[in-house]
mmCIF file as gemmi writes it, N, C-alpha and C atoms, coordinates in Angstrom:
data_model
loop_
_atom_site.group_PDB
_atom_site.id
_atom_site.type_symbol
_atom_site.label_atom_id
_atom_site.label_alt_id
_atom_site.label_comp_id
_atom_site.label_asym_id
_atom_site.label_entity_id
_atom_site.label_seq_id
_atom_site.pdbx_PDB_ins_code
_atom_site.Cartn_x
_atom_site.Cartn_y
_atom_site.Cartn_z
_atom_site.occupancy
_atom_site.B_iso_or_equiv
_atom_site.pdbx_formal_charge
_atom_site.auth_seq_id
_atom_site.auth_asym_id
_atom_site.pdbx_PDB_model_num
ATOM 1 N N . UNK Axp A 1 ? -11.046 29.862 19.254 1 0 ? 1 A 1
ATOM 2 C CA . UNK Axp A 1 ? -10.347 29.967 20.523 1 0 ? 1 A 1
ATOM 3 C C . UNK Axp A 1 ? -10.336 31.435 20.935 1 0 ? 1 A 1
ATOM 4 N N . UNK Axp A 2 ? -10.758 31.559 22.23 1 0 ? 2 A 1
ATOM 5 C CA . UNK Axp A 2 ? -10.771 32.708 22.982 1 0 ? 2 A 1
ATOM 6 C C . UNK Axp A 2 ? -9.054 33.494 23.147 1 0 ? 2 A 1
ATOM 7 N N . UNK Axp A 3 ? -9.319 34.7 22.937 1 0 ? 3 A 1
ATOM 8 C CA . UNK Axp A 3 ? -7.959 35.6 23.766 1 0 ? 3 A 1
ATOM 9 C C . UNK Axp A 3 ? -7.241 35.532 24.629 1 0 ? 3 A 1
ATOM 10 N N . UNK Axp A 4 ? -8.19 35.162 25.765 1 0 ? 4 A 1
ATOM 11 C CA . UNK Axp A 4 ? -7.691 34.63 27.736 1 0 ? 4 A 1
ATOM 12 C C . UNK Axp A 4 ? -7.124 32.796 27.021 1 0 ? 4 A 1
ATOM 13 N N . UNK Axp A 5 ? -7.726 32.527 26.02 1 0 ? 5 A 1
ATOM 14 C CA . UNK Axp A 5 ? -7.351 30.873 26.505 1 0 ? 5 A 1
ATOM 15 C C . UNK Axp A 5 ? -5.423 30.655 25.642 1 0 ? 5 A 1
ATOM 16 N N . UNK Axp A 6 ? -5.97 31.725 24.431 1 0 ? 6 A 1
ATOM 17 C CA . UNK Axp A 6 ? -4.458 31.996 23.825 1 0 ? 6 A 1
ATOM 18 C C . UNK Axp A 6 ? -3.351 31.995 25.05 1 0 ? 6 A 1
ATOM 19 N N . UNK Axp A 7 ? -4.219 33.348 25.467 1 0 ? 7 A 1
ATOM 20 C CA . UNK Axp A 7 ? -2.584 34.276 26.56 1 0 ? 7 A 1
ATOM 21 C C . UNK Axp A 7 ? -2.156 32.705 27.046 1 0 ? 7 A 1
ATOM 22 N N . UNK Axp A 8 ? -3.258 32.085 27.938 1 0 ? 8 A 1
ATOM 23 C CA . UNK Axp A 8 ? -3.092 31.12 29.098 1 0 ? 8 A 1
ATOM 24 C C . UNK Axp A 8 ? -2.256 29.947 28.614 1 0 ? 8 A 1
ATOM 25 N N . UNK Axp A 9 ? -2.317 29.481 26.856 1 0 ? 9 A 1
ATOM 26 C CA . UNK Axp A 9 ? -1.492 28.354 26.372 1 0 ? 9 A 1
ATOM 27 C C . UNK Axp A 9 ? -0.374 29.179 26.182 1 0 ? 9 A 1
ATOM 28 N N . UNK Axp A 10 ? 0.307 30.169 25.759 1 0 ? 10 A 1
ATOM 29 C CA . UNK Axp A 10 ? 1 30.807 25.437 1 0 ? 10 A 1
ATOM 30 C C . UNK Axp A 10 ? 1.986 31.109 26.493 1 0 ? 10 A 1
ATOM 31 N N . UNK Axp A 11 ? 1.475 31.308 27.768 1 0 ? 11 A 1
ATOM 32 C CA . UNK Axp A 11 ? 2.304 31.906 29.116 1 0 ? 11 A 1
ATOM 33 C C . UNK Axp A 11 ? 2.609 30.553 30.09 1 0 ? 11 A 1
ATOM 34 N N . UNK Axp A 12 ? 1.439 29.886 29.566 1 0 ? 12 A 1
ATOM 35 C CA . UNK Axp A 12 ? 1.529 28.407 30.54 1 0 ? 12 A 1
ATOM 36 C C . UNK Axp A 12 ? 0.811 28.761 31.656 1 0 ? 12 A 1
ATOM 37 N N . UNK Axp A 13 ? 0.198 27.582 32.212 1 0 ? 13 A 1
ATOM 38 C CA . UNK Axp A 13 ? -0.523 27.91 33.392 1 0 ? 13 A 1
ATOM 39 C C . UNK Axp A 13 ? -0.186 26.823 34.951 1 0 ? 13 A 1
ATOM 40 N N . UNK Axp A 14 ? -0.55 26.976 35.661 1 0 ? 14 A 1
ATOM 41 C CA . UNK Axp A 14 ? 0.353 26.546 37.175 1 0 ? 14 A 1
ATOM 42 C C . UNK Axp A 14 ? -0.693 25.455 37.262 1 0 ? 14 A 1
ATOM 43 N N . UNK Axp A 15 ? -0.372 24.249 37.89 1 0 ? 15 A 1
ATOM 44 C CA . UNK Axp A 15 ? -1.295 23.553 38.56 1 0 ? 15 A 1
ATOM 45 C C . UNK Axp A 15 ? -1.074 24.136 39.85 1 0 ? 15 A 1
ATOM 46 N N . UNK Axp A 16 ? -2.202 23.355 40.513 1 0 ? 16 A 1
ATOM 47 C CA . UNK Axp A 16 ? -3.005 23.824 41.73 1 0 ? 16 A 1
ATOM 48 C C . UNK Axp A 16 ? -1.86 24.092 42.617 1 0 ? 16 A 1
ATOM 49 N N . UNK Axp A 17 ? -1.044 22.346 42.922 1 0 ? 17 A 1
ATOM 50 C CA . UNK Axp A 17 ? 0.188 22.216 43.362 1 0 ? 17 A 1
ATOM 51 C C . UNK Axp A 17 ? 0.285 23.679 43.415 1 0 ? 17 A 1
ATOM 52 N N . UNK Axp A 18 ? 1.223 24.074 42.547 1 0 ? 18 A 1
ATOM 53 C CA . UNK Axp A 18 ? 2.109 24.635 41.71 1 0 ? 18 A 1
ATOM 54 C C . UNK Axp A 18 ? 1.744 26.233 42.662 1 0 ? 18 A 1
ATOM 55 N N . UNK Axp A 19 ? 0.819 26.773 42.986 1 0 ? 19 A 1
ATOM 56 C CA . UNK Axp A 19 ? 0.063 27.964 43.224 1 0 ? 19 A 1
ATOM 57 C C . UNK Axp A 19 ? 0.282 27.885 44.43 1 0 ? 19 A 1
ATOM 58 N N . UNK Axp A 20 ? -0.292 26.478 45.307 1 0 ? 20 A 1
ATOM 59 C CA . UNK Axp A 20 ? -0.312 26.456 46.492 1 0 ? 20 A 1
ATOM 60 C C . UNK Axp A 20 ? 1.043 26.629 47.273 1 0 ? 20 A 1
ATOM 61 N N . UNK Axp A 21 ? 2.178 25.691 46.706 1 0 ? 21 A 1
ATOM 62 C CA . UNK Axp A 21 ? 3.272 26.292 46.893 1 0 ? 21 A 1
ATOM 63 C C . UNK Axp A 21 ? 3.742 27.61 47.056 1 0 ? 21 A 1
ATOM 64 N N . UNK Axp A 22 ? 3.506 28.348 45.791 1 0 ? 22 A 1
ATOM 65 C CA . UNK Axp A 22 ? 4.071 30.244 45.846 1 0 ? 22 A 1
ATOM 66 C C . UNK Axp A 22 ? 3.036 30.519 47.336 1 0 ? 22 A 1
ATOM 67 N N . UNK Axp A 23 ? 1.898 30.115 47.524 1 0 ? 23 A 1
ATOM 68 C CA . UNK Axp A 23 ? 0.948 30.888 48.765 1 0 ? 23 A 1
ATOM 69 C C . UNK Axp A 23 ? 1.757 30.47 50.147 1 0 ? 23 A 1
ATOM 70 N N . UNK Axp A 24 ? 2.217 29.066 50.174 1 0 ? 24 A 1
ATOM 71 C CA . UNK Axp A 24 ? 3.009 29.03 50.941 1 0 ? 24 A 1
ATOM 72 C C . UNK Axp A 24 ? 3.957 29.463 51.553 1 0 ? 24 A 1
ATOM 73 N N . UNK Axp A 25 ? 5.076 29.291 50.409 1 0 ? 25 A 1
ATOM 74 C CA . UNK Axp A 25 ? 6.135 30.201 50.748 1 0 ? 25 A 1
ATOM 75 C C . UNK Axp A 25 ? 5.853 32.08 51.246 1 0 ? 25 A 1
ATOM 76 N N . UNK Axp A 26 ? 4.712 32.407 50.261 1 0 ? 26 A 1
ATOM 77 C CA . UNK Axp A 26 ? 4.342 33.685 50.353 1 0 ? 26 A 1
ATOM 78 C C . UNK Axp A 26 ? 4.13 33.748 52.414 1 0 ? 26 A 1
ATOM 79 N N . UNK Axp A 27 ? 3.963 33.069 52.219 1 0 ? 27 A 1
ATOM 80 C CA . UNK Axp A 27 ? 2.699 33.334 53.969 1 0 ? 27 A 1
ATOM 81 C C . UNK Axp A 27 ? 4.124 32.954 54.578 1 0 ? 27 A 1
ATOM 82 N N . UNK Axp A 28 ? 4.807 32.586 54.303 1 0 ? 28 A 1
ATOM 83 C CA . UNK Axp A 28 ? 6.414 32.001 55.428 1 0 ? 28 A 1
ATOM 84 C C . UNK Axp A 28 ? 7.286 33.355 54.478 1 0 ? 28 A 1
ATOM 85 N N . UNK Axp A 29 ? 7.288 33.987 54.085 1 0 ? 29 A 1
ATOM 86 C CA . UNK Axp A 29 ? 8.001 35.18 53.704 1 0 ? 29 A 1
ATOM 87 C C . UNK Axp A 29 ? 7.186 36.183 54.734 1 0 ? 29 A 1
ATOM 88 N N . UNK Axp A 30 ? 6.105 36.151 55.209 1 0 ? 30 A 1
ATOM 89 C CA . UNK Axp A 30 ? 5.224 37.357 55.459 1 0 ? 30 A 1
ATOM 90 C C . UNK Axp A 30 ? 4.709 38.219 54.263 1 0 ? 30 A 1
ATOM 91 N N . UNK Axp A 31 ? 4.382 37.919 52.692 1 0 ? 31 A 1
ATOM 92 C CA . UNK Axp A 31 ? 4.112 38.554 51.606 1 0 ? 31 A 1
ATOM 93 C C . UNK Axp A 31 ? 2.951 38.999 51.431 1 0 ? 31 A 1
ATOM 94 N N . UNK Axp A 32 ? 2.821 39.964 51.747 1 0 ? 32 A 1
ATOM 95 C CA . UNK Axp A 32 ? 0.683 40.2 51.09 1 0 ? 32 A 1
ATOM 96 C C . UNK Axp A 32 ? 0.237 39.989 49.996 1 0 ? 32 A 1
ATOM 97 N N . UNK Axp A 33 ? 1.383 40.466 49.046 1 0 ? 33 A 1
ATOM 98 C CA . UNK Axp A 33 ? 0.814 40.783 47.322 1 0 ? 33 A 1
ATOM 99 C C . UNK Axp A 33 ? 1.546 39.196 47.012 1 0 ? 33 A 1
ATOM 100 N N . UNK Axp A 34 ? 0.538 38.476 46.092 1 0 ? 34 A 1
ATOM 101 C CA . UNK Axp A 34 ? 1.277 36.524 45.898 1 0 ? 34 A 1
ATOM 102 C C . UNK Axp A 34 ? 0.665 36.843 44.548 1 0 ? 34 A 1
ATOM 103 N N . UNK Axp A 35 ? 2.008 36.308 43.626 1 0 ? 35 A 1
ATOM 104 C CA . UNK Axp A 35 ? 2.097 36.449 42.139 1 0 ? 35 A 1
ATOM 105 C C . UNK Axp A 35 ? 2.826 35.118 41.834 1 0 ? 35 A 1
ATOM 106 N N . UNK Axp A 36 ? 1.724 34.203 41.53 1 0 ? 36 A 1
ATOM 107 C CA . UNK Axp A 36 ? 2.01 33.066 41.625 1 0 ? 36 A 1
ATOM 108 C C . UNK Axp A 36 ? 2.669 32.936 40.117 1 0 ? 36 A 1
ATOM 109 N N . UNK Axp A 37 ? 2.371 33.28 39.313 1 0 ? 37 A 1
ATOM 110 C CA . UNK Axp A 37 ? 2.851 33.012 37.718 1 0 ? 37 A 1
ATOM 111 C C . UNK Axp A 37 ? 3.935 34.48 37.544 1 0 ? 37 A 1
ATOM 112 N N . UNK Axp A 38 ? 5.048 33.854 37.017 1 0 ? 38 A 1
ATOM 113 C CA . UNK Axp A 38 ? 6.205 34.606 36.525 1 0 ? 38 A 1
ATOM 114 C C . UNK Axp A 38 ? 5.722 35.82 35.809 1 0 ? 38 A 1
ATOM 115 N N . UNK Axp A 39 ? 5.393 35.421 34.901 1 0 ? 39 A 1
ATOM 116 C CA . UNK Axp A 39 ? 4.397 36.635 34.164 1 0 ? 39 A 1
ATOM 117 C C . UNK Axp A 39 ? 3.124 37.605 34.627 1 0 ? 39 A 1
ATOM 118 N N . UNK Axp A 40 ? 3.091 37.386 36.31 1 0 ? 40 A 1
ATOM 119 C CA . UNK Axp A 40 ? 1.456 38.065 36.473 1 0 ? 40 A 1
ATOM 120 C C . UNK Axp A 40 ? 2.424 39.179 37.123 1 0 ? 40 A 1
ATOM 121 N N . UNK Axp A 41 ? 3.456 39.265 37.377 1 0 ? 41 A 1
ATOM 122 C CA . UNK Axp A 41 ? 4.304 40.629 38.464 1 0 ? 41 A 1
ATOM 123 C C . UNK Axp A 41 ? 4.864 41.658 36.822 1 0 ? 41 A 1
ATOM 124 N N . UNK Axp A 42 ? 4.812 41.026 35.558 1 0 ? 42 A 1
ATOM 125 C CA . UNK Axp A 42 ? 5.182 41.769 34.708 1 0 ? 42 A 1
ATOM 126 C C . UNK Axp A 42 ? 3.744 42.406 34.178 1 0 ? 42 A 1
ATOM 127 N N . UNK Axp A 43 ? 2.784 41.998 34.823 1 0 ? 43 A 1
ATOM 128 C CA . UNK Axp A 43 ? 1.574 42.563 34.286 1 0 ? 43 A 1
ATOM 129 C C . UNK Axp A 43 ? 0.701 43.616 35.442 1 0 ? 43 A 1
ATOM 130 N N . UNK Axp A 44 ? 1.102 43.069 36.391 1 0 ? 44 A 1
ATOM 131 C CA . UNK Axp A 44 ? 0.729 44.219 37.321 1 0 ? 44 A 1
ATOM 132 C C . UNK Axp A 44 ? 1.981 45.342 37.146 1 0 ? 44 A 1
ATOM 133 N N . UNK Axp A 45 ? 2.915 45.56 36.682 1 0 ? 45 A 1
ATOM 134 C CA . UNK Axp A 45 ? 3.686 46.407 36.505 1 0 ? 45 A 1
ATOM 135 C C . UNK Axp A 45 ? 3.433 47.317 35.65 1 0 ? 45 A 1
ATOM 136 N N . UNK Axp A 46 ? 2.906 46.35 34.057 1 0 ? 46 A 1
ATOM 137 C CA . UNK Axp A 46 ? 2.607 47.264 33.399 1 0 ? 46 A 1
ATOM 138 C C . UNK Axp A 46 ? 1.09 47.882 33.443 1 0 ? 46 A 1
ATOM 139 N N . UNK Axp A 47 ? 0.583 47.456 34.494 1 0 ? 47 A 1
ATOM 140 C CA . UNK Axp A 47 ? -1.4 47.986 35.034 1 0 ? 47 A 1
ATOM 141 C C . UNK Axp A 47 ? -0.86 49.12 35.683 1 0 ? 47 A 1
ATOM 142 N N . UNK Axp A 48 ? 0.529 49.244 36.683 1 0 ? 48 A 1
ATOM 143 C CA . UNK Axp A 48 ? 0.462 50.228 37.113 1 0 ? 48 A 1
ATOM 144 C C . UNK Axp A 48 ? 1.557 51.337 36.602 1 0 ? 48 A 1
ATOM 145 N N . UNK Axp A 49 ? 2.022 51.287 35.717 1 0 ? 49 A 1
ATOM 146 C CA . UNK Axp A 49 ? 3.232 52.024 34.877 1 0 ? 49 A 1
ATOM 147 C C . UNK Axp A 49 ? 2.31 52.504 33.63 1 0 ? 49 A 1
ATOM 148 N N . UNK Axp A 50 ? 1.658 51.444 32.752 1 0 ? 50 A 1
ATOM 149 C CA . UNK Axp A 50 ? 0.761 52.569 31.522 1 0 ? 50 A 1
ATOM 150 C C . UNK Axp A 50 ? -0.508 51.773 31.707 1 0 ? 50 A 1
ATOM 151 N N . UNK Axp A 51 ? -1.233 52.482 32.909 1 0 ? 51 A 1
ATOM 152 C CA . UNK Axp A 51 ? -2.387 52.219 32.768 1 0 ? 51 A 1
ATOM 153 C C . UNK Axp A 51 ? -3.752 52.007 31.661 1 0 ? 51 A 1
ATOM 154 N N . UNK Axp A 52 ? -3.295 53.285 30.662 1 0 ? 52 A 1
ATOM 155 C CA . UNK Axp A 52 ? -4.244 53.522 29.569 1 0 ? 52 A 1
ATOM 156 C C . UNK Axp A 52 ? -3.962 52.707 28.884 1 0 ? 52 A 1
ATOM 157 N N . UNK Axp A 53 ? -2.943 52.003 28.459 1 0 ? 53 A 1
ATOM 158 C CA . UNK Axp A 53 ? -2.537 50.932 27.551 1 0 ? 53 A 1
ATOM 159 C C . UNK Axp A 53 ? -3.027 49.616 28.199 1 0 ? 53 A 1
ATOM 160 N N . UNK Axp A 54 ? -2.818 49.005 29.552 1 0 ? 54 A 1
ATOM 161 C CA . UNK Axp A 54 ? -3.633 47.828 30.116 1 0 ? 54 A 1
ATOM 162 C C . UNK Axp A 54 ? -5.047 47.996 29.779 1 0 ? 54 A 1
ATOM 163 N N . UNK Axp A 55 ? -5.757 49.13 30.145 1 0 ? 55 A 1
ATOM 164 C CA . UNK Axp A 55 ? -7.006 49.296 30.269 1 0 ? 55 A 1
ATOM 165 C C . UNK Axp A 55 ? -7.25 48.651 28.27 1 0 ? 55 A 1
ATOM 166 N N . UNK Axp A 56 ? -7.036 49.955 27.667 1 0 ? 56 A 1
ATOM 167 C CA . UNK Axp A 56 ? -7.411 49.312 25.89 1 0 ? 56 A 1
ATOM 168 C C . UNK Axp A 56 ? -7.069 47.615 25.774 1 0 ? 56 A 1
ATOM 169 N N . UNK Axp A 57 ? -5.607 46.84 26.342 1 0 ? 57 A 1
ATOM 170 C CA . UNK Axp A 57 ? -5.803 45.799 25.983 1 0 ? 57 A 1
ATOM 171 C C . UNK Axp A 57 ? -6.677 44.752 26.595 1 0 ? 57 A 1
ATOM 172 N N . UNK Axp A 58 ? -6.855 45.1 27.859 1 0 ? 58 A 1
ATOM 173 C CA . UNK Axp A 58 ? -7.984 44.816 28.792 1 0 ? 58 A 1
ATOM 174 C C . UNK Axp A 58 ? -9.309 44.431 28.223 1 0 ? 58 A 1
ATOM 175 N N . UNK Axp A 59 ? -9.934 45.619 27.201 1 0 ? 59 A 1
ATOM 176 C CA . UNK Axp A 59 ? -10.72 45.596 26.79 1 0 ? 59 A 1
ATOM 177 C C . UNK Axp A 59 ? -10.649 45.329 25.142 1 0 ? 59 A 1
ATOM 178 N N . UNK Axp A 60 ? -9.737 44.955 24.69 1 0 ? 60 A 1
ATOM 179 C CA . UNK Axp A 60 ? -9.603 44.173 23.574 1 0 ? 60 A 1
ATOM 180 C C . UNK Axp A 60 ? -9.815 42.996 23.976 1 0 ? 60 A 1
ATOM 181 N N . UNK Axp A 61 ? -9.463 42.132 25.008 1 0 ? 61 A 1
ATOM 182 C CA . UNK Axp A 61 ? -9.593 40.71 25.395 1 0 ? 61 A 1
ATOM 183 C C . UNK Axp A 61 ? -10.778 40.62 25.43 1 0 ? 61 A 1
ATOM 184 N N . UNK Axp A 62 ? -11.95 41.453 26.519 1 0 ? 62 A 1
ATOM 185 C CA . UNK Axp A 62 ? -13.124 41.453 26.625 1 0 ? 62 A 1
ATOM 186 C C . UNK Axp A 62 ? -14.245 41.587 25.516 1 0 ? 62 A 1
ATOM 187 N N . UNK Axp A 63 ? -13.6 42.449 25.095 1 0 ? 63 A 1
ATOM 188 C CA . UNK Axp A 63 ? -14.803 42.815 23.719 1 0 ? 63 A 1
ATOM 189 C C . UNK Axp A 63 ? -13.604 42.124 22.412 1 0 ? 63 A 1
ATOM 190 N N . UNK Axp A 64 ? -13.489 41.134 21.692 1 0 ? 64 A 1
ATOM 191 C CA . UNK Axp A 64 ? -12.519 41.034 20.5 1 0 ? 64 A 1
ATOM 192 C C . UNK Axp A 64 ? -13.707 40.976 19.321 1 0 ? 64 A 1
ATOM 193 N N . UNK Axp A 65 ? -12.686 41.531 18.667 1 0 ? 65 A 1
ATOM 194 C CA . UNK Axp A 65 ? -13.375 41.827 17.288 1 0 ? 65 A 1
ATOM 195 C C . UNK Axp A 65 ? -13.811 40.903 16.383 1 0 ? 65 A 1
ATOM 196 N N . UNK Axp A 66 ? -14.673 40.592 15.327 1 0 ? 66 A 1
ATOM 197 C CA . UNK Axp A 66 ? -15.063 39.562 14.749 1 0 ? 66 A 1
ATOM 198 C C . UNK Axp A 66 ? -14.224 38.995 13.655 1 0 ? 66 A 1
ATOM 199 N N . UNK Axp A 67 ? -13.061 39.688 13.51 1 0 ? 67 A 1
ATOM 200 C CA . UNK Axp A 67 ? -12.298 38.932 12.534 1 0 ? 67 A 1
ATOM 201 C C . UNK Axp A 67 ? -11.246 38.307 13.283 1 0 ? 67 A 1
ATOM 202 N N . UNK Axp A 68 ? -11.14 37.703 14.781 1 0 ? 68 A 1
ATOM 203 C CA . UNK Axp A 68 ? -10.233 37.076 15.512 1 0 ? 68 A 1
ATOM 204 C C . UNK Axp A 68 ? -10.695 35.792 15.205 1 0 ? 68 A 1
C-alpha cells in the first residue's frame, strides 16, 4: 500500500456528493479558496507556515523508501 492511499484511509475521503456540496456552499459564500476536506485547510497552512518541512514530506510521499 501506497503513502497517498494510507494518508487517504487514515483522513477519510469525501464522496463526490460530499465535495459538491462544500463547492456549493463555497460559490453562495462568494469563496475562491474551497477546502473541501477538514484536513486540506490544516495542510495548506502548514505548506504555507513551514514550507521546507511540506516540501521534504512532499517528497517522502513521492519518492518512499524501499523498506515502506
Amino acid at each position: 500500500m501506497g503513502a497517498l492511499t494510507e494518508i487517504a484511509e487514515r483522513t477519510g475521503t469525501l464522496s463526490p456528493t460530499e465535495v459538491a456540496e462544500e463547492v456549493y456552499d463555497a460559490i453562495l459564500d462568494d469563496r475562491f479558496l474551497i477546502l473541501p476536506h477538514p484536513d486540506v485547510h490544516r495542510f495548506y497552512v502548514n505548506r504555507a507556515t513551514d514550507t521546507d518541512r511540506w516540501l521534504k514530506t512532499m517528497n517522502s510521499l513521492a519518492h518512499p523508501t524501499s523498506d515502506e
